[in-house]
HTML snippet that shows the backbone in 3Dmol.js (N, CA, C, O; Angstrom):
<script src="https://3Dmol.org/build/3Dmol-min.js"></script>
<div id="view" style="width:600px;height:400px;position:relative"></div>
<script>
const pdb = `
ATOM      1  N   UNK A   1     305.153  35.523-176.463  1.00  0.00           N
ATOM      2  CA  UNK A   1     304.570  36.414-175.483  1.00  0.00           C
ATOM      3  C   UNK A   1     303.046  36.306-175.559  1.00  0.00           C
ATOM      4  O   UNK A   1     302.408  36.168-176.603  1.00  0.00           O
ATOM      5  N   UNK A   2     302.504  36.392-174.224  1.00  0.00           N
ATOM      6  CA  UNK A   2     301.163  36.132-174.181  1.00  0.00           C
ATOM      7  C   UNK A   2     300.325  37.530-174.365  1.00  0.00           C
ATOM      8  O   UNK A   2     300.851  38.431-173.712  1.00  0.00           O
ATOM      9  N   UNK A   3     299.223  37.921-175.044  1.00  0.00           N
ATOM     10  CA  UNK A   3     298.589  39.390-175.506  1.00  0.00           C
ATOM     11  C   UNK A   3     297.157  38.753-175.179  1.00  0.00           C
ATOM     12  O   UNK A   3     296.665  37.641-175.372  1.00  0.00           O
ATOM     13  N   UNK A   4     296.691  39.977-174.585  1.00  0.00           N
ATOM     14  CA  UNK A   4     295.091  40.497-174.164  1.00  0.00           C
ATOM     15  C   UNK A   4     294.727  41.442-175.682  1.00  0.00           C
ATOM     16  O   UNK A   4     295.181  42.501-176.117  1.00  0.00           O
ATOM     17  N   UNK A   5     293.720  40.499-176.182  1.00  0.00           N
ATOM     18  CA  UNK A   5     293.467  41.508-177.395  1.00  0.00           C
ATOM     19  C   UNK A   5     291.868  41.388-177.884  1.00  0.00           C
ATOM     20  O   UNK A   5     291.106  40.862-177.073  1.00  0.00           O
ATOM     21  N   UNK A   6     291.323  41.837-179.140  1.00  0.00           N
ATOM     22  CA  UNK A   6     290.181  41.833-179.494  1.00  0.00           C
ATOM     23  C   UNK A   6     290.195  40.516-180.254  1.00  0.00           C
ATOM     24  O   UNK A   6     291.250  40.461-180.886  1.00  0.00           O
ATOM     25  N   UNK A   7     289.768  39.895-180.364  1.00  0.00           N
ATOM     26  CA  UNK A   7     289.117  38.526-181.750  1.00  0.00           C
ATOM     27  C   UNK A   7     287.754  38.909-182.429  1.00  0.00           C
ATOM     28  O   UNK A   7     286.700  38.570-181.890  1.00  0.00           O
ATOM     29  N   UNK A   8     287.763  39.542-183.488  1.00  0.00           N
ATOM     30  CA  UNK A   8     286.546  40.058-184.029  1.00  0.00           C
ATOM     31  C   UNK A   8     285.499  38.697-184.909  1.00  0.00           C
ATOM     32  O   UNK A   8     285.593  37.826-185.773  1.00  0.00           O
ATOM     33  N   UNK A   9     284.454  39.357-183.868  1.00  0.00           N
ATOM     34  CA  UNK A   9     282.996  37.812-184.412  1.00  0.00           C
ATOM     35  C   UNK A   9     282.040  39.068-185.306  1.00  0.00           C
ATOM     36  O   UNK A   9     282.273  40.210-185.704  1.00  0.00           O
ATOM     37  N   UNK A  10     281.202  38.393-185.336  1.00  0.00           N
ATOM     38  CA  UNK A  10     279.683  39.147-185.899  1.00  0.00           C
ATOM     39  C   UNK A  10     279.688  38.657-187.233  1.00  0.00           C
ATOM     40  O   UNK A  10     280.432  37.781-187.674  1.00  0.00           O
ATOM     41  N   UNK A  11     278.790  39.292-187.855  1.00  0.00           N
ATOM     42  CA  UNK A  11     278.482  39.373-189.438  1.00  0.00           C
ATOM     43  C   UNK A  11     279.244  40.675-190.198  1.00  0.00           C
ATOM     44  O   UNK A  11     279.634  41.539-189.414  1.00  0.00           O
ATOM     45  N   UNK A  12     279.447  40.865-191.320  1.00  0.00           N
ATOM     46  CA  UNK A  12     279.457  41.947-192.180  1.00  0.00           C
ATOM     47  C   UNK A  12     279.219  43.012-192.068  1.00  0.00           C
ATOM     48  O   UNK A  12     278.088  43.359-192.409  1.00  0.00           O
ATOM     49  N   UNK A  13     280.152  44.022-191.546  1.00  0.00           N
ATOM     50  CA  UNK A  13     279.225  45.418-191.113  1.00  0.00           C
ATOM     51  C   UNK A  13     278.613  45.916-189.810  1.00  0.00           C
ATOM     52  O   UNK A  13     278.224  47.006-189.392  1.00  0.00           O
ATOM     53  N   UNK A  14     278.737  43.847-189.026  1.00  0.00           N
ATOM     54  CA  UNK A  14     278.066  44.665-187.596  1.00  0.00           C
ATOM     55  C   UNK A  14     279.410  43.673-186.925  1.00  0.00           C
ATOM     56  O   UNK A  14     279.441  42.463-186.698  1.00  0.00           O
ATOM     57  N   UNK A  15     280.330  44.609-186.752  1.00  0.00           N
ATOM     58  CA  UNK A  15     281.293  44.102-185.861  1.00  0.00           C
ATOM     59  C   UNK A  15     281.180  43.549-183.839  1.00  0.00           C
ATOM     60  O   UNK A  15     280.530  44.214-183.032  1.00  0.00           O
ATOM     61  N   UNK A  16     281.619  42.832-183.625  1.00  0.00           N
ATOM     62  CA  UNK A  16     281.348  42.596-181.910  1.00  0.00           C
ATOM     63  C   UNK A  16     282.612  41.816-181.897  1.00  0.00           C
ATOM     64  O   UNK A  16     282.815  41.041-182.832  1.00  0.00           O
ATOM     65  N   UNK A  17     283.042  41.875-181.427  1.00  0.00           N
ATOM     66  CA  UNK A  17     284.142  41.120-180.262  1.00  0.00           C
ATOM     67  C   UNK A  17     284.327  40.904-178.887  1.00  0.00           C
ATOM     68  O   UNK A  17     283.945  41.639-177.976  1.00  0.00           O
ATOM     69  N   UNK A  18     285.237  39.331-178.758  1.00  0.00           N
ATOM     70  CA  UNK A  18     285.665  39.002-177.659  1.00  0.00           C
ATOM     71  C   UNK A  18     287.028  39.557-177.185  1.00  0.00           C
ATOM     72  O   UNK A  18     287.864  39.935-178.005  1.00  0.00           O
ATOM     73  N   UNK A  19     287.246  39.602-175.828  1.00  0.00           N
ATOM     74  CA  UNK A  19     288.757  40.027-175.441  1.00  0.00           C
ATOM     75  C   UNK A  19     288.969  38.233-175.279  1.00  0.00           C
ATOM     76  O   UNK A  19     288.232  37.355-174.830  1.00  0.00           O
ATOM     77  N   UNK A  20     290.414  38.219-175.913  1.00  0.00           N
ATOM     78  CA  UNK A  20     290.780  37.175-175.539  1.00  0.00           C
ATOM     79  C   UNK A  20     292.053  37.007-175.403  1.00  0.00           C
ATOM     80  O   UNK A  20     292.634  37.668-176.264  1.00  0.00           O
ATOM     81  N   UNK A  21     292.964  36.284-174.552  1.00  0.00           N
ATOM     82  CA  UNK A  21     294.053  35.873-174.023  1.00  0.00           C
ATOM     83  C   UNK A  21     294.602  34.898-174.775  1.00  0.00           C
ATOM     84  O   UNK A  21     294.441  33.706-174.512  1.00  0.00           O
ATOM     85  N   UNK A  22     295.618  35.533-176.235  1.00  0.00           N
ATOM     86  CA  UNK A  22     296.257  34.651-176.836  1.00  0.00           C
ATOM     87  C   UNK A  22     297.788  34.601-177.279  1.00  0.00           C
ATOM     88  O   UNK A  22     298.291  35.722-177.344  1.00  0.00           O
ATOM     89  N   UNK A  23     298.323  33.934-177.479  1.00  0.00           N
ATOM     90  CA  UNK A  23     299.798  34.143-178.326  1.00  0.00           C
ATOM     91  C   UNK A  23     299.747  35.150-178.973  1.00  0.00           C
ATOM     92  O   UNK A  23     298.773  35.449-179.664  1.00  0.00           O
ATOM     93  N   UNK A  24     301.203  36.118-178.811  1.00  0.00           N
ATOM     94  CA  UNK A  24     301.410  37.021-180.274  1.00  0.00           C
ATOM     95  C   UNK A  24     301.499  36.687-181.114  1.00  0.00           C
ATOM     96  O   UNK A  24     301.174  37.571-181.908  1.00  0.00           O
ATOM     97  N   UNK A  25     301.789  35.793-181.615  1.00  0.00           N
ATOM     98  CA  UNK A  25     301.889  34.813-182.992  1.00  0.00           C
ATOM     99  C   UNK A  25     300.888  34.301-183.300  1.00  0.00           C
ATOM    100  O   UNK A  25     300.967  33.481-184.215  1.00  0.00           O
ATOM    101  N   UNK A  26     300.001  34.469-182.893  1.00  0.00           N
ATOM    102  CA  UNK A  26     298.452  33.487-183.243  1.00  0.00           C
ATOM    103  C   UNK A  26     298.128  34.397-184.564  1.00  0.00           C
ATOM    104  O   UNK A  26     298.967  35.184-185.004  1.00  0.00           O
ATOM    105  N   UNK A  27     296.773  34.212-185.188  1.00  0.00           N
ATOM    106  CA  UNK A  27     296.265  35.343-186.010  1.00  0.00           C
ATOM    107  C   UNK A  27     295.447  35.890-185.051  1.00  0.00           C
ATOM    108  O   UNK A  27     295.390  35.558-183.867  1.00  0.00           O
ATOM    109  N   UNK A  28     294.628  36.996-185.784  1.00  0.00           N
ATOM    110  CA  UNK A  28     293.729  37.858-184.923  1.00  0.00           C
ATOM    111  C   UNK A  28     292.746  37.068-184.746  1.00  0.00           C
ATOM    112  O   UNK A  28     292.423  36.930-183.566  1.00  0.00           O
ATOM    113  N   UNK A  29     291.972  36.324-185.734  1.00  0.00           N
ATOM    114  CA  UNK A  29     290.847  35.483-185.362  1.00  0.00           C
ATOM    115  C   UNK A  29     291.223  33.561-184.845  1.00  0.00           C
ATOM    116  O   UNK A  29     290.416  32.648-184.667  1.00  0.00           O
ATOM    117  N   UNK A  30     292.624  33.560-184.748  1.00  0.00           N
ATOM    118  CA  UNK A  30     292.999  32.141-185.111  1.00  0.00           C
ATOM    119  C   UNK A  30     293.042  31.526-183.325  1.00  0.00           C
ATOM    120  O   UNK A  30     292.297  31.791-182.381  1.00  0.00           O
ATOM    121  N   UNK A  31     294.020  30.801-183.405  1.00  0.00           N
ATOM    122  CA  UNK A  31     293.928  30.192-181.818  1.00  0.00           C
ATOM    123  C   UNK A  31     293.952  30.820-180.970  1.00  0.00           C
ATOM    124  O   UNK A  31     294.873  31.636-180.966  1.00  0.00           O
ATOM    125  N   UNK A  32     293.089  30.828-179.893  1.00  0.00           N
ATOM    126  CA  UNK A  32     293.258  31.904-178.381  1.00  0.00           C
ATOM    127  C   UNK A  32     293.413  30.901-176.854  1.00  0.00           C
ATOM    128  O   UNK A  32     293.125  29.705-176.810  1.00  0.00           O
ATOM    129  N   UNK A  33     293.762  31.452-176.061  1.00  0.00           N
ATOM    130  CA  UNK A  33     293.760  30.268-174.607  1.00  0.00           C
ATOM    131  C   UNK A  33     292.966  30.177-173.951  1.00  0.00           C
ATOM    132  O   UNK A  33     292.603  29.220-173.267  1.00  0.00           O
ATOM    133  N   UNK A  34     292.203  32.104-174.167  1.00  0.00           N
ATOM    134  CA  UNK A  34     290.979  32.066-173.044  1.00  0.00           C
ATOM    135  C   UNK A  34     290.334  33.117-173.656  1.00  0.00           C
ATOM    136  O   UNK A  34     290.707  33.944-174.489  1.00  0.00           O
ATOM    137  N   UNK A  35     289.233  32.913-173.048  1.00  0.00           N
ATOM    138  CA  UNK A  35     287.928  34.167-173.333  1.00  0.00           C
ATOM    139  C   UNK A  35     287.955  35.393-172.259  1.00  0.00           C
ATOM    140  O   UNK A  35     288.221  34.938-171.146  1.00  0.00           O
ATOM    141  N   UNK A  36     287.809  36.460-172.246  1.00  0.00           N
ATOM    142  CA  UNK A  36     287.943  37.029-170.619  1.00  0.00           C
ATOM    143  C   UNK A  36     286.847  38.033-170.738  1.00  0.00           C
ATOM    144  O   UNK A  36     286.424  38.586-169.723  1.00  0.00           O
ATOM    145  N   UNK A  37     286.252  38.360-172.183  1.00  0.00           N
ATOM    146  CA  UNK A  37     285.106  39.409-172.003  1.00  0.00           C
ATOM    147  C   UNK A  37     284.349  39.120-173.453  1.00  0.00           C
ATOM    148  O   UNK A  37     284.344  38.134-174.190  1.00  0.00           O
ATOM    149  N   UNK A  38     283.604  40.646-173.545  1.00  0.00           N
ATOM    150  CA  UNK A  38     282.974  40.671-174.664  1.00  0.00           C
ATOM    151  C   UNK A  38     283.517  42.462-174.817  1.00  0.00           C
ATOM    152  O   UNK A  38     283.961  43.150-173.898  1.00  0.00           O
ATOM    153  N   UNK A  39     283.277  42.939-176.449  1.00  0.00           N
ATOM    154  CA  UNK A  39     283.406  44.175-176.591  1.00  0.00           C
ATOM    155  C   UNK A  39     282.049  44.490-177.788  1.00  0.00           C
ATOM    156  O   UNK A  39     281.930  44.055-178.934  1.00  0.00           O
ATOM    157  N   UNK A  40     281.312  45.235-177.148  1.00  0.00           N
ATOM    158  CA  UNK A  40     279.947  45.597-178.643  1.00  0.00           C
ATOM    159  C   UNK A  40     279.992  46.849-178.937  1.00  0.00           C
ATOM    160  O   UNK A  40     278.927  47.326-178.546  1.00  0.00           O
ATOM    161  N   UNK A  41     280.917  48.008-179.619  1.00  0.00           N
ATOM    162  CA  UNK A  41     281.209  48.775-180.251  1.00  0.00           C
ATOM    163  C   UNK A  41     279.431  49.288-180.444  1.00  0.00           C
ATOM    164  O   UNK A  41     279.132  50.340-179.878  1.00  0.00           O
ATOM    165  N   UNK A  42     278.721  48.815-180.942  1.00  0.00           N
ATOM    166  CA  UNK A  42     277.665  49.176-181.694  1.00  0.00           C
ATOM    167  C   UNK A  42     276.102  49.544-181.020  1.00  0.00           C
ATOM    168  O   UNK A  42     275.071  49.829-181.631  1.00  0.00           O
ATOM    169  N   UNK A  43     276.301  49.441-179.718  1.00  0.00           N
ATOM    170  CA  UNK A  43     275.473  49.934-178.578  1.00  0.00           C
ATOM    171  C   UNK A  43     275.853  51.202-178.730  1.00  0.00           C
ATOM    172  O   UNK A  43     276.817  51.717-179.295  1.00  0.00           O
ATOM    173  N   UNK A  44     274.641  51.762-177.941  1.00  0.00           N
ATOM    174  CA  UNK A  44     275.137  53.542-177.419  1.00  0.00           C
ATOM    175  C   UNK A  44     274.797  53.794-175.916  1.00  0.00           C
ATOM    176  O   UNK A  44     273.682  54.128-175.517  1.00  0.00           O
ATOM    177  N   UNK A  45     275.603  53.645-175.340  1.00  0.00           N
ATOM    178  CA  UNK A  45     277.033  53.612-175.303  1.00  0.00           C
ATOM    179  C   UNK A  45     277.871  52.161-175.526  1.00  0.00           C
ATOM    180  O   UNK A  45     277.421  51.190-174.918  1.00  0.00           O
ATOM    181  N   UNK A  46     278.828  52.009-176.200  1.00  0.00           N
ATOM    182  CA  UNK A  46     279.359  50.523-176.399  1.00  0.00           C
ATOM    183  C   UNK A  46     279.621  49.788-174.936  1.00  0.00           C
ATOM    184  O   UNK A  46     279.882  50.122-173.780  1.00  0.00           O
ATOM    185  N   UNK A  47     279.367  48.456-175.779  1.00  0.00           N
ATOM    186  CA  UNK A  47     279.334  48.094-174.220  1.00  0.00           C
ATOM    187  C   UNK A  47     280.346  46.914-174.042  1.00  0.00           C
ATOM    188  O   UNK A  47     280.690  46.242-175.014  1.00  0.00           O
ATOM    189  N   UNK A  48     280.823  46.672-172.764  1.00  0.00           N
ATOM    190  CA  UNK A  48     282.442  46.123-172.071  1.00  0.00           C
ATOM    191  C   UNK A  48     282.056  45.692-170.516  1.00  0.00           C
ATOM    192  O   UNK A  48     281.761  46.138-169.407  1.00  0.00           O
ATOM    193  N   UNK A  49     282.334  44.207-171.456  1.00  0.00           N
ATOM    194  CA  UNK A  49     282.344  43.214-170.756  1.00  0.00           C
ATOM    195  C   UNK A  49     283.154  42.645-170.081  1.00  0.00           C
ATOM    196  O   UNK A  49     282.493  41.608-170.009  1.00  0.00           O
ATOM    197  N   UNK A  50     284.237  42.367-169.378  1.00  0.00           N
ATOM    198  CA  UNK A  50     285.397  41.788-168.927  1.00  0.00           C
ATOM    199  C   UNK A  50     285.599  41.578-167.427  1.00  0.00           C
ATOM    200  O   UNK A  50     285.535  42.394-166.508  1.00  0.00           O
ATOM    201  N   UNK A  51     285.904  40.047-167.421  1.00  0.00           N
ATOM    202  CA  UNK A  51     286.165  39.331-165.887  1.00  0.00           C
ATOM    203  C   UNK A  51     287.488  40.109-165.104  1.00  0.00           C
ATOM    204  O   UNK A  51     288.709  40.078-165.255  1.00  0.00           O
ATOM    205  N   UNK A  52     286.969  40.499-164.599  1.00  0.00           N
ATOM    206  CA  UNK A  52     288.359  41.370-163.597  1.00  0.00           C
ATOM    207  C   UNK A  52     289.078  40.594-163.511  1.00  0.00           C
ATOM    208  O   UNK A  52     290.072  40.485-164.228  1.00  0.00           O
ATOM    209  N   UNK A  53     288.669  39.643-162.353  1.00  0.00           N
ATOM    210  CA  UNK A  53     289.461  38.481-161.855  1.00  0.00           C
ATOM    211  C   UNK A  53     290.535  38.196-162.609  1.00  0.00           C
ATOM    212  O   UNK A  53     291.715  38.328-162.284  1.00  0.00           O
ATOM    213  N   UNK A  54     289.989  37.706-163.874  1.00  0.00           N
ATOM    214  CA  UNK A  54     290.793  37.141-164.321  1.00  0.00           C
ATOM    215  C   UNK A  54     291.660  37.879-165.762  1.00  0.00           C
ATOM    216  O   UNK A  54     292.184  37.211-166.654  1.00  0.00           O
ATOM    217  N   UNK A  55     291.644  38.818-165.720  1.00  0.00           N
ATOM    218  CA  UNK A  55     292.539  39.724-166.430  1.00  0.00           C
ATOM    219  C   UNK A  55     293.583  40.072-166.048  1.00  0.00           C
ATOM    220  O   UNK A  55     294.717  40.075-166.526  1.00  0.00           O
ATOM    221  N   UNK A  56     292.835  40.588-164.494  1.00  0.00           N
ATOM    222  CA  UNK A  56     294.015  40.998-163.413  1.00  0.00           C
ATOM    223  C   UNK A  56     294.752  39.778-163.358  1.00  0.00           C
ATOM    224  O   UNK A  56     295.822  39.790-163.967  1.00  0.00           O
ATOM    225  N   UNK A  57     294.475  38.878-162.854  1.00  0.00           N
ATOM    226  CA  UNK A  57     295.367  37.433-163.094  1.00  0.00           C
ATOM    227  C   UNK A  57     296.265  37.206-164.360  1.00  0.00           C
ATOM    228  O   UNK A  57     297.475  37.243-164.135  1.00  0.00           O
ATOM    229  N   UNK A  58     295.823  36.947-165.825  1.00  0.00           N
ATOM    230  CA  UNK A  58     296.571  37.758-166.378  1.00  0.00           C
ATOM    231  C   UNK A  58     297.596  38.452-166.430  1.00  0.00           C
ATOM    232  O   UNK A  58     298.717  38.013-166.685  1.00  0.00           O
ATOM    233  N   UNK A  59     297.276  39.772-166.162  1.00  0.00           N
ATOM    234  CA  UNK A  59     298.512  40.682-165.911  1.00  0.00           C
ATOM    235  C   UNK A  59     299.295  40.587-164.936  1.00  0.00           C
ATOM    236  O   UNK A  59     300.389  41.130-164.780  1.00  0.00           O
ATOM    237  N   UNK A  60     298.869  40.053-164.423  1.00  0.00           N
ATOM    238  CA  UNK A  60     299.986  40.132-163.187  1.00  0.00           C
ATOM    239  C   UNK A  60     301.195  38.575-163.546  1.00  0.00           C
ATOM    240  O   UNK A  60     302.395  38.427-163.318  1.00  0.00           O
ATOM    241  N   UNK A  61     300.386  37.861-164.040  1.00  0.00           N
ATOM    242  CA  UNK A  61     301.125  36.711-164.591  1.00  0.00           C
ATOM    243  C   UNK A  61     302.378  37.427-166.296  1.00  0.00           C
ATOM    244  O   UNK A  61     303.388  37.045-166.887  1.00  0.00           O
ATOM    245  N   UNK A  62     301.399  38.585-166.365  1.00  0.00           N
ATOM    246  CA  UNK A  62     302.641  39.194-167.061  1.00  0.00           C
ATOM    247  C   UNK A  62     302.010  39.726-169.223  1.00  0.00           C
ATOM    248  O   UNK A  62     302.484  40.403-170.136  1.00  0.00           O
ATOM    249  N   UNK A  63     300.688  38.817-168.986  1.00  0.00           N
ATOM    250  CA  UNK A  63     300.595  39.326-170.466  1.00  0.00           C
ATOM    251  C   UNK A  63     300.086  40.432-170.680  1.00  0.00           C
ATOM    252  O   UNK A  63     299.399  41.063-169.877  1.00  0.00           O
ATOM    253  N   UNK A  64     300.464  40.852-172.097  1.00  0.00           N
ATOM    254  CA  UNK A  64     300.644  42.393-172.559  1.00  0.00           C
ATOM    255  C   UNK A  64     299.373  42.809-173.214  1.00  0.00           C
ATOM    256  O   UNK A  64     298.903  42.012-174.026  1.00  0.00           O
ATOM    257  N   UNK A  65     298.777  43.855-173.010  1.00  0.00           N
ATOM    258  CA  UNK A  65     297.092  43.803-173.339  1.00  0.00           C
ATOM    259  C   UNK A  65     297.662  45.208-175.167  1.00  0.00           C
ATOM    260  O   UNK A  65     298.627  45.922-175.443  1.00  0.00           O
ATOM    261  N   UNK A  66     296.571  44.909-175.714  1.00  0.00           N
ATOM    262  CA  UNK A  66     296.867  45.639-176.989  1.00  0.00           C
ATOM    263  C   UNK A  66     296.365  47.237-176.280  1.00  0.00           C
ATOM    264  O   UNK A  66     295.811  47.582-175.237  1.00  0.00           O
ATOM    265  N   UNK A  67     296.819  47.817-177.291  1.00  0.00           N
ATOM    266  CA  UNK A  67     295.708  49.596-176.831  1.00  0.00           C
ATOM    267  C   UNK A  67     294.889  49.552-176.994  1.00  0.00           C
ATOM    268  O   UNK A  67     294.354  50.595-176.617  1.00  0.00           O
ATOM    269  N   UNK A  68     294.233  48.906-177.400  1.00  0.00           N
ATOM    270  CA  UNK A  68     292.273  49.125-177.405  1.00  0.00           C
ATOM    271  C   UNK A  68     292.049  48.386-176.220  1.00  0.00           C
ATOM    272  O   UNK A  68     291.062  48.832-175.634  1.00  0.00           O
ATOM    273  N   UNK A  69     292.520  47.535-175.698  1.00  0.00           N
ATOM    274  CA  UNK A  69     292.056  46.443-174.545  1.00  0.00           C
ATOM    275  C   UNK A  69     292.687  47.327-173.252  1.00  0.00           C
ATOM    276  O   UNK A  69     292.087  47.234-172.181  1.00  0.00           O
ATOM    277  N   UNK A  70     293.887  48.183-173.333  1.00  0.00           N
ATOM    278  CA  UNK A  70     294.686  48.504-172.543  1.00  0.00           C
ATOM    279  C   UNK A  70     293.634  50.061-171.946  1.00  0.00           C
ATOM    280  O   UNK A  70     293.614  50.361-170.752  1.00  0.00           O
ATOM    281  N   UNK A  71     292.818  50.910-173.058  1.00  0.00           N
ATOM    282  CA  UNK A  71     292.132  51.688-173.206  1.00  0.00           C
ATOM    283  C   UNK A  71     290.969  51.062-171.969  1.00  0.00           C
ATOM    284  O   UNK A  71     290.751  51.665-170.919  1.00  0.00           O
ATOM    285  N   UNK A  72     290.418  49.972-172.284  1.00  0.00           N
ATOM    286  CA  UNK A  72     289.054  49.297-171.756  1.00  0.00           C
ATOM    287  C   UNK A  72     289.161  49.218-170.672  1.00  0.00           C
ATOM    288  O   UNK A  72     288.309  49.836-170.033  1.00  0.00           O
ATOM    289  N   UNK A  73     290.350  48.353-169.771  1.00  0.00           N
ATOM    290  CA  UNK A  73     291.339  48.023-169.091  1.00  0.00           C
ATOM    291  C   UNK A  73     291.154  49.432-167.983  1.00  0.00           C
ATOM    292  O   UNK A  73     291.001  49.320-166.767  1.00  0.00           O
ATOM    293  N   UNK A  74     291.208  50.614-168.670  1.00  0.00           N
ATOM    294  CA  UNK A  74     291.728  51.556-167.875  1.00  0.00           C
ATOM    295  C   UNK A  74     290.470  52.228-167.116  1.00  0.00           C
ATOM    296  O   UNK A  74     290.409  52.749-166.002  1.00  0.00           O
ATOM    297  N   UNK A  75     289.164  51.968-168.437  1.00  0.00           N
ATOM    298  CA  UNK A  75     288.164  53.103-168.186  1.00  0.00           C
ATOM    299  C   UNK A  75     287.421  51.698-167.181  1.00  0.00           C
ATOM    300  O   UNK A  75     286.831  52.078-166.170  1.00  0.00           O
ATOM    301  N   UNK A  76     287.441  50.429-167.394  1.00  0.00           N
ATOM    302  CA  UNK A  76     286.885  49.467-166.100  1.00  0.00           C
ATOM    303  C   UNK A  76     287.633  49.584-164.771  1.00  0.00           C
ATOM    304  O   UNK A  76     287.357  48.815-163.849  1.00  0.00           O
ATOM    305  N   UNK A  77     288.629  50.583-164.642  1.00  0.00           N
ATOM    306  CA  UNK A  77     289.242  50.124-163.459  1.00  0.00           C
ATOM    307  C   UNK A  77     290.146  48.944-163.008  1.00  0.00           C
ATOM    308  O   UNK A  77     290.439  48.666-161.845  1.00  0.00           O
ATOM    309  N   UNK A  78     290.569  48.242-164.244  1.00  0.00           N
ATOM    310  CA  UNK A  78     291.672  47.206-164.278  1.00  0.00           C
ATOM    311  C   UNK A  78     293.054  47.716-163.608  1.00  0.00           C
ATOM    312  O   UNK A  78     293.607  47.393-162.556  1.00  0.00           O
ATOM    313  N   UNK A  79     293.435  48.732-164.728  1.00  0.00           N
ATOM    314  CA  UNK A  79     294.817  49.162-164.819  1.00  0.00           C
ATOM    315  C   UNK A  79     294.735  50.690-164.327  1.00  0.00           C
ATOM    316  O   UNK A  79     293.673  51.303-164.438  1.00  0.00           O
ATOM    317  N   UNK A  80     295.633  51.161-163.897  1.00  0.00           N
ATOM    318  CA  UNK A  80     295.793  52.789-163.282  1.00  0.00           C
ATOM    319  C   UNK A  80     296.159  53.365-164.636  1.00  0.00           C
ATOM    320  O   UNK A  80     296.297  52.652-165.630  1.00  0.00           O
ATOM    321  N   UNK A  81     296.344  54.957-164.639  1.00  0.00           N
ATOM    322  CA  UNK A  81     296.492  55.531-165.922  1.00  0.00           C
ATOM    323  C   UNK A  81     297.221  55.191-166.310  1.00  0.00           C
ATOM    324  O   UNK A  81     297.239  54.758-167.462  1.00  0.00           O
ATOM    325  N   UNK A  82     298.637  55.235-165.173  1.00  0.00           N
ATOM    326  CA  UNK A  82     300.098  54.799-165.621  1.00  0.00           C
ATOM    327  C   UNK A  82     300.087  53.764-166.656  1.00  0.00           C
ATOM    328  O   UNK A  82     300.592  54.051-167.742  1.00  0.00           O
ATOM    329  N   UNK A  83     299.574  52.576-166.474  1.00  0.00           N
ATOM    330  CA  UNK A  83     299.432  51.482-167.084  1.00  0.00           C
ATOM    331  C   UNK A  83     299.864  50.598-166.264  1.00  0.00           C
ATOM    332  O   UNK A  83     300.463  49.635-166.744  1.00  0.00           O
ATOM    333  N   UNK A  84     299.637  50.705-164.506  1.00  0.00           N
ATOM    334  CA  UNK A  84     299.763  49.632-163.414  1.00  0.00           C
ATOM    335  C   UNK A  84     298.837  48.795-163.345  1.00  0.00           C
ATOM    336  O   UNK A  84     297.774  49.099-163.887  1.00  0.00           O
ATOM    337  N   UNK A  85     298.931  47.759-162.802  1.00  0.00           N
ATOM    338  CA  UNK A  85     298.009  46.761-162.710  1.00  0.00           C
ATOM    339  C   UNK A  85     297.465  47.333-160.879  1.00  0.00           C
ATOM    340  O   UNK A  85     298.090  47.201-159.827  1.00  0.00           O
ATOM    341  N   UNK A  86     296.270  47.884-161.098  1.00  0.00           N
ATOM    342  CA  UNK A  86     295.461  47.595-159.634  1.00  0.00           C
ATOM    343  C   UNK A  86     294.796  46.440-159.063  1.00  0.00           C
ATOM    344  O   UNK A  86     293.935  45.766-159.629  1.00  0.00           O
ATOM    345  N   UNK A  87     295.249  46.268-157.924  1.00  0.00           N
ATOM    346  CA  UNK A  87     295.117  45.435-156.690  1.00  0.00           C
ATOM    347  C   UNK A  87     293.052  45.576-157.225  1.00  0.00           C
ATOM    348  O   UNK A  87     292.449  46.471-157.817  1.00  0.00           O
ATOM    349  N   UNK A  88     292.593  44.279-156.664  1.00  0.00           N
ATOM    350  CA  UNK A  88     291.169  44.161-156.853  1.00  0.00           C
ATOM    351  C   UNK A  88     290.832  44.997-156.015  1.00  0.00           C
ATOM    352  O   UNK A  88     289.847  45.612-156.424  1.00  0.00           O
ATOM    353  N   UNK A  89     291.396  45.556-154.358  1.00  0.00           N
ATOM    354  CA  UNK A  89     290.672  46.574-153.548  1.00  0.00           C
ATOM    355  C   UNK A  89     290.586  47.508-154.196  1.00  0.00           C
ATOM    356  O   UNK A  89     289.572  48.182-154.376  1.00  0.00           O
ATOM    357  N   UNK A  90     292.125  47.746-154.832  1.00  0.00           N
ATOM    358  CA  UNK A  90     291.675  49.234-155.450  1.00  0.00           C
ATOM    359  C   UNK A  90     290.860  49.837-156.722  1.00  0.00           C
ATOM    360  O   UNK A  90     290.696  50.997-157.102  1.00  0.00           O
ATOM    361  N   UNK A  91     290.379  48.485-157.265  1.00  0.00           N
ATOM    362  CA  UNK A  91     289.762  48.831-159.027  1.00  0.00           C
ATOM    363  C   UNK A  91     288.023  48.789-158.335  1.00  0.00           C
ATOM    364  O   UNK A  91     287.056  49.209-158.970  1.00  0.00           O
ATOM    365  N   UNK A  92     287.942  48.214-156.984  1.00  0.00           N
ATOM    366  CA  UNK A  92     286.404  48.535-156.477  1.00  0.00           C
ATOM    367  C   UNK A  92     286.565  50.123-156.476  1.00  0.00           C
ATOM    368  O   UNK A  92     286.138  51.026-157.196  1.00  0.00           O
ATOM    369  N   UNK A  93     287.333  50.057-155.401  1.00  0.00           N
ATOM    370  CA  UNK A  93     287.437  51.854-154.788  1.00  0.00           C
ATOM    371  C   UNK A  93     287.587  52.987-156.153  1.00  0.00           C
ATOM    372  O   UNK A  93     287.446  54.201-156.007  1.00  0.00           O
ATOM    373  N   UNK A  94     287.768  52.598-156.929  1.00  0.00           N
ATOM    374  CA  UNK A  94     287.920  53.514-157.977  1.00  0.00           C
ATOM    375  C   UNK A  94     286.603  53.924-158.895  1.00  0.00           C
ATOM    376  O   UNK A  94     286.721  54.727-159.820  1.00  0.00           O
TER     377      UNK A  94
END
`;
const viewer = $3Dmol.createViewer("view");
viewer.addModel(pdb, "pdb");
viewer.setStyle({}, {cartoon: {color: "spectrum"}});
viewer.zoomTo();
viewer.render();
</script>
């Protein structure tokens, strides 16, 4: 199964991550298929990065995003609360 998840980069202490589009079976930092954002926890306010386009593509192709991505997902206007995938008209309008 294909998962939307975090891959954690940075140094020691100052965490940042990518969202990335990989196997459930991969490791957390190990092989991924695609890049689709950035996540920087360590801004104020943290800051979230992620290609609509192609997330939504993604999901709709069917892969399963983790809860922290699914969280991100929701507050960008990706996904509805439910946990639907919105149409690109509707994640503008929102």
């Amino acid at each position: 199964m294909v998962r939307i998840r975090l891959r954690r980069m940075g140094a020691k202490k100052t965490p940042f991550y990518r969202v990335v589009v990989a196997n459930q079976r991969s490791p957390r930092d190990g092989r991924f298929i695609e890049t689709i954002g950035t996540y920087d926890p360590l801004t104020n306010p943290p800051t979230i990065a992620i290609q609509r386009e192609r997330a939504t593509q993604w999901l709709v192709q069917g892969a399963q995003p983790s809860d922290a991505v699914a969280r991100m997902l929701k507050k960008i206007g990706v996904m509805g609360a439910d946990g639907s995938v919105l149409a690109p008209a509707e994640a503008v309008a929102v």
